[in-house]
C-alpha positions in Angstrom: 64.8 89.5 122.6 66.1 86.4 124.2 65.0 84.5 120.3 67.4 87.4 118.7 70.3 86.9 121.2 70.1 82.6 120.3 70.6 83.7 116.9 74.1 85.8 117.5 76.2 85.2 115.1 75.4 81.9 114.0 72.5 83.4 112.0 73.7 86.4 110.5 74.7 85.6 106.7 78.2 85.3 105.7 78.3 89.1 105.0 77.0 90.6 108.0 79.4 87.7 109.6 82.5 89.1 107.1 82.1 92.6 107.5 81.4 92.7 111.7 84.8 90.4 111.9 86.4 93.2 109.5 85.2 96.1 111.9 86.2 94.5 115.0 89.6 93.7 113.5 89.8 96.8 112.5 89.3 98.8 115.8 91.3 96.6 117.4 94.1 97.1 115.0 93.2 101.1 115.5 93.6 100.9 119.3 97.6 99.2 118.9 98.3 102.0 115.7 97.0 105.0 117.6 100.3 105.9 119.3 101.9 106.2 115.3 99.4 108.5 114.6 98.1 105.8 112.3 94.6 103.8 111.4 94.5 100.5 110.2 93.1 102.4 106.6 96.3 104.3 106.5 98.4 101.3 107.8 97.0 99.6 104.9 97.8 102.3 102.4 101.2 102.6 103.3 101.7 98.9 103.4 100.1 98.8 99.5 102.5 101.6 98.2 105.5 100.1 100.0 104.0 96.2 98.3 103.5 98.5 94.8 106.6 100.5 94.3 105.8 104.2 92.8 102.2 103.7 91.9 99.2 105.9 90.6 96.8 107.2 93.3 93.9 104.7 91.5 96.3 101.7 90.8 96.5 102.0 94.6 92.5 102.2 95.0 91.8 99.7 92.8 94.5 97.3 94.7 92.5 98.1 98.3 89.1 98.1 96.9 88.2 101.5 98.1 87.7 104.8 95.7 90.4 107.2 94.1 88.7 109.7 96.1 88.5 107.9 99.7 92.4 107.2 98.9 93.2 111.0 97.9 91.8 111.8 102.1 94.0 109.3 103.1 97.0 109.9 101.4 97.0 113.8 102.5 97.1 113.0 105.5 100.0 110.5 105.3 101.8 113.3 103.2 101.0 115.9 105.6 102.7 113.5 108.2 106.0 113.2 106.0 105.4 109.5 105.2 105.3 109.5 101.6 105.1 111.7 98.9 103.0 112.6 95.2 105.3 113.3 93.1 104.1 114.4 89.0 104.4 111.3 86.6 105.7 111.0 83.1 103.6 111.8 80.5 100.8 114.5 80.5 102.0 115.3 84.4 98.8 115.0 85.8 99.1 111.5 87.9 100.7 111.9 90.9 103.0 108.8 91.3 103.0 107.9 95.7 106.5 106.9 97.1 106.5 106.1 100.6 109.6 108.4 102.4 112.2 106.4 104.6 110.5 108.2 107.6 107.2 106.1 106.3 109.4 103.2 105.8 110.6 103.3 109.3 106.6 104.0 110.6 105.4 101.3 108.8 107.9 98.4 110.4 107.1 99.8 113.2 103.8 99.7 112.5 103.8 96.1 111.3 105.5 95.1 114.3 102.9 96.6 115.9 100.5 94.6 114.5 102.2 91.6 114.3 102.4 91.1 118.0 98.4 91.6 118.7 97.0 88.5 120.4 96.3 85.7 117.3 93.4 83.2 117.4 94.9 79.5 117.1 97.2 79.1 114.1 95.9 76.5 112.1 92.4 78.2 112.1 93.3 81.5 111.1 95.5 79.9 108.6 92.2 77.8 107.5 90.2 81.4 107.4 93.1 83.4 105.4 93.0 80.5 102.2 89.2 81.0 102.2 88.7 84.3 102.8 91.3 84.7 99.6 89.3 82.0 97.5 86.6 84.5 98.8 88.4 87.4 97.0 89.6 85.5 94.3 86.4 85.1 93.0 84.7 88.4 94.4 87.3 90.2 91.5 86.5 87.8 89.2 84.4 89.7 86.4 80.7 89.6 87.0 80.1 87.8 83.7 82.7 84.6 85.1 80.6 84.5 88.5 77.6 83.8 87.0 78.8 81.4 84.7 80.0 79.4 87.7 77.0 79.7 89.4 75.3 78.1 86.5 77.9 75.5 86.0 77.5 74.7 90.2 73.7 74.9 89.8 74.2 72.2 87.3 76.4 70.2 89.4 74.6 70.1 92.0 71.7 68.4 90.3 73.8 65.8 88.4 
């Protein structure tokens, strides 16, 4: 026990590392959004259709990274609190274009505010974490056929 506690966090792997910061973030960001009736998931998804304009249900997905389908649960329940709407798109009417409603716009500045005044780690590293954790993303949506090709082209570097 006392070998596994020596080992906390600095020798979890960068994804067990990524995703236990994410989860802690995100209840703590849960706790300050609870008053609004809100989660940090549906903070998010009101933050993306307001960043987006009128969008499809899975050009919102694909924007957070999470399924249609998780995003449908989500956005009921945002509906069903009066902060935005589906409304039928053009063409063969079955998309549902999302518009947030100015009682969601209000909800999410307050929201934001919310957010924005949670207690920050010092400035210059979380600005240091945010430009790697988006190189992380960058190249996590890259296509799987460009990652490997920079593996290979690393791997080769690094035995010049």
């Amino acid at each position: 026990m006392a070998l596994a506690q020596q080992n906390r966090p600095a020798g979890w792997s960068t994804h067990r590392l990524l995703s236990t910061a994410a989860r802690l973030d995100e209840r703590r960001i849960n706790r300050r959004l609870v008053g609004l009736g809100l989660t940090k998931s549906s903070f998010d998804a009101l933050d993306c259709v307001e960043e987006l304009g009128p969008a499809t249900q899975n050009c919102l997905a694909d924007e957070l990274g999470i399924t249609a389908q998780s995003l449908g649960k989500i956005l009921d329940r945002l509906r069903d609190l009066g902060l935005l709407t589906k409304e039928r798109g053009a063409g063969d009417g079955r998309s549902r274009s999302v518009r947030l409603t100015p009682r969601g716009r209000s909800v999410l500045r307050t929201a934001e505010e919310l957010v924005r005044g949670l207690p920050r780690p010092e400035l210059k590293a979380e600005l240091d974490l945010r430009r790697h954790l988006e190189q992380h993303i960058a190249h996590l949506a890259e296509p799987p056929e460009a990652q490997s090709g920079d593996t290979q082209s690393r791997d080769t570097q690094a035995e010049a």
